[in-house]
C-alpha positions as CSV (number, residue, x, y, z in Angstrom):
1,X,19.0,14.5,8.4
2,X,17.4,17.4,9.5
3,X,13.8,17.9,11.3
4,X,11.8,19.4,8.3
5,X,12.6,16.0,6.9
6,X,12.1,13.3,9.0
7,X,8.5,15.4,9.8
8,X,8.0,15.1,6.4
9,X,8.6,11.2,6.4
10,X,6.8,11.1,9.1
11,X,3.7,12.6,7.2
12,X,4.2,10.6,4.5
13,X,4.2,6.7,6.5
14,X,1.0,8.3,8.6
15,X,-1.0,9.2,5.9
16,X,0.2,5.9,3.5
17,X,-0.1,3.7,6.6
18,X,-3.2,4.6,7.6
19,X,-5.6,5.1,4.7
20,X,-4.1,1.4,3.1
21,X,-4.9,0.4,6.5
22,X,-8.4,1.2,6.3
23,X,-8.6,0.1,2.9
24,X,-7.2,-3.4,4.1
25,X,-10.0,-3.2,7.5
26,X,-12.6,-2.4,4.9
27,X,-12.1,-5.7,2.8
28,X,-11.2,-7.5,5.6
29,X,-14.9,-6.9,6.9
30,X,-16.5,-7.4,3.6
31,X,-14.8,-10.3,2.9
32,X,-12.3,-12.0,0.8
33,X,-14.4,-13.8,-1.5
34,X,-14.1,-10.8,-4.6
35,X,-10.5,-11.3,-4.4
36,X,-9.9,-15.1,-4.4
37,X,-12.6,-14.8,-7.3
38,X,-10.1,-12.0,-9.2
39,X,-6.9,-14.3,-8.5
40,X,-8.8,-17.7,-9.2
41,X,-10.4,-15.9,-12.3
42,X,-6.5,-15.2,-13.6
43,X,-5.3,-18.6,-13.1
44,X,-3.7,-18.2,-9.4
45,X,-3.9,-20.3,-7.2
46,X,-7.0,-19.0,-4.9
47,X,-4.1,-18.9,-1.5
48,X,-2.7,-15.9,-3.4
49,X,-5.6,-13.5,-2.6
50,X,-4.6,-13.7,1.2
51,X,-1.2,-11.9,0.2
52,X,-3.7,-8.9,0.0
53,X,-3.5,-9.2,4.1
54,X,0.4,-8.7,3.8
55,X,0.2,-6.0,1.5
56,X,-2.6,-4.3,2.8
57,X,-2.9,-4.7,6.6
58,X,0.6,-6.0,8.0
59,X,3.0,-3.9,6.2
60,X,0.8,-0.8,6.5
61,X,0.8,-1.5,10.5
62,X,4.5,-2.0,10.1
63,X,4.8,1.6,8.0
64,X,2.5,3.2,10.8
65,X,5.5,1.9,13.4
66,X,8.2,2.7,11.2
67,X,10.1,-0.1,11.5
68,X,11.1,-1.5,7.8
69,X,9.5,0.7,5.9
70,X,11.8,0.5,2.8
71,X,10.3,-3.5,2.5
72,X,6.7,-1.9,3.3
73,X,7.1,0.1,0.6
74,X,8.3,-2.7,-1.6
75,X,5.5,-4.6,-0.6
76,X,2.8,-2.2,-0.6
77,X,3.7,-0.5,-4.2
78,X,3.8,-4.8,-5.5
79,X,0.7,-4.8,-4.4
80,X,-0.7,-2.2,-6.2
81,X,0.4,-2.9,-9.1
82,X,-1.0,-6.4,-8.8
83,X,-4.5,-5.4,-8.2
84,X,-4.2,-2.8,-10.8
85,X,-3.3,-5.7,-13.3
86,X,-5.9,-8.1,-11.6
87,X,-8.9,-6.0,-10.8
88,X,-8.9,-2.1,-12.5
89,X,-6.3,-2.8,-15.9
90,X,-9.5,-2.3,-17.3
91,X,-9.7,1.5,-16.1
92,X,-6.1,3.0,-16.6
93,X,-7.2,5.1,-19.3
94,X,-11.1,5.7,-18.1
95,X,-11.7,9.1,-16.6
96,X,-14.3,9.5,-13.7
97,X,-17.4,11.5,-14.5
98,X,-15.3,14.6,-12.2
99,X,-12.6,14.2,-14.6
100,X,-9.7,12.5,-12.8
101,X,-7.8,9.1,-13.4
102,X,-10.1,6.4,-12.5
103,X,-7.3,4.8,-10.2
104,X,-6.4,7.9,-8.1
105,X,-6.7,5.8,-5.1
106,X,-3.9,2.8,-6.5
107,X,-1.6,5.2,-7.9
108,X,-1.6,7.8,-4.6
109,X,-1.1,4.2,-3.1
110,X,1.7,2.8,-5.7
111,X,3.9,6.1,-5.6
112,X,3.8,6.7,-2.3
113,X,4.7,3.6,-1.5
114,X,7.5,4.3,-3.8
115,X,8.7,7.6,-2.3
116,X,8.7,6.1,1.0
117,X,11.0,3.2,-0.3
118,X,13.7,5.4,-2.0
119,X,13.3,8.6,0.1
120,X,16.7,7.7,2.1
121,X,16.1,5.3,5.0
122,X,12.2,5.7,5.8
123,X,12.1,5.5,9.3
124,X,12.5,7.5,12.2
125,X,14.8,7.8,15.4
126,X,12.2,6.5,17.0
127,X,11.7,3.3,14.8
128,X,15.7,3.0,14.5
129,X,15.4,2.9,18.7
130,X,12.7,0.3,19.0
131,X,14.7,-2.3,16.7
132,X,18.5,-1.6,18.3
């Protein structure tokens, strides 16, 4: 692997990491409640909602570190795809009033996620250190 890529990997877990991360702070500080209403309101059990922590908080941290990022990937891009179906399915299709996808946050979300699960390992030298 040469430099150029692991910078760009690099890149990529920063800038995924961080702005789910943020997304994650931001509903941990305005609370849960809309969530276990989406999950209760779809016949789930109301425990299911706090998976949003997981998916949004710990396995961004854990793509910030890279350790593991291939299952933070996994779990991030499940996640978006579950609050697409849960919360926006009603917007796939809508387009904003500046003309874009309605779920350009989700999907920069989902298929980053994505890339940073099958873009070879995921991690760094760094990460691979910190775990040996």
């Amino acid at each position: 692997m040469n430099t150029s890529e692991d910078t760009g990997k690099l890149i990529l877990r920063l800038a995924l990491g961080i702005l789910i991360l943020l997304h994650g702070v931001s509903k941990i500080i305005g609370g849960i409640d809309p969530i276990v209403g989406l999950v209760v309101k779809a016949g789930l059990p109301a425990s299911v909602a706090y998976l949003v922590y997981i998916g949004e908080v710990i396995a961004s941290v854990v793509m910030i570190v890279g350790v593991w990022t291939r299952a933070a990937g996994v779990v991030i891009a499940i996640n978006m795809v579950v609050a697409v179906m849960l919360a926006h399915a009603h917007q796939v299709f809508t387009m904003s009033k500046t003309g874009g996808w309605a779920l350009e946050l989700q999907g920069m979300f989902f298929f980053a996620a994505l890339a940073v699960d099958c873009w070879a390992r995921g991690g760094s030298a760094w990460a691979a250190s910190m775990v040996a």
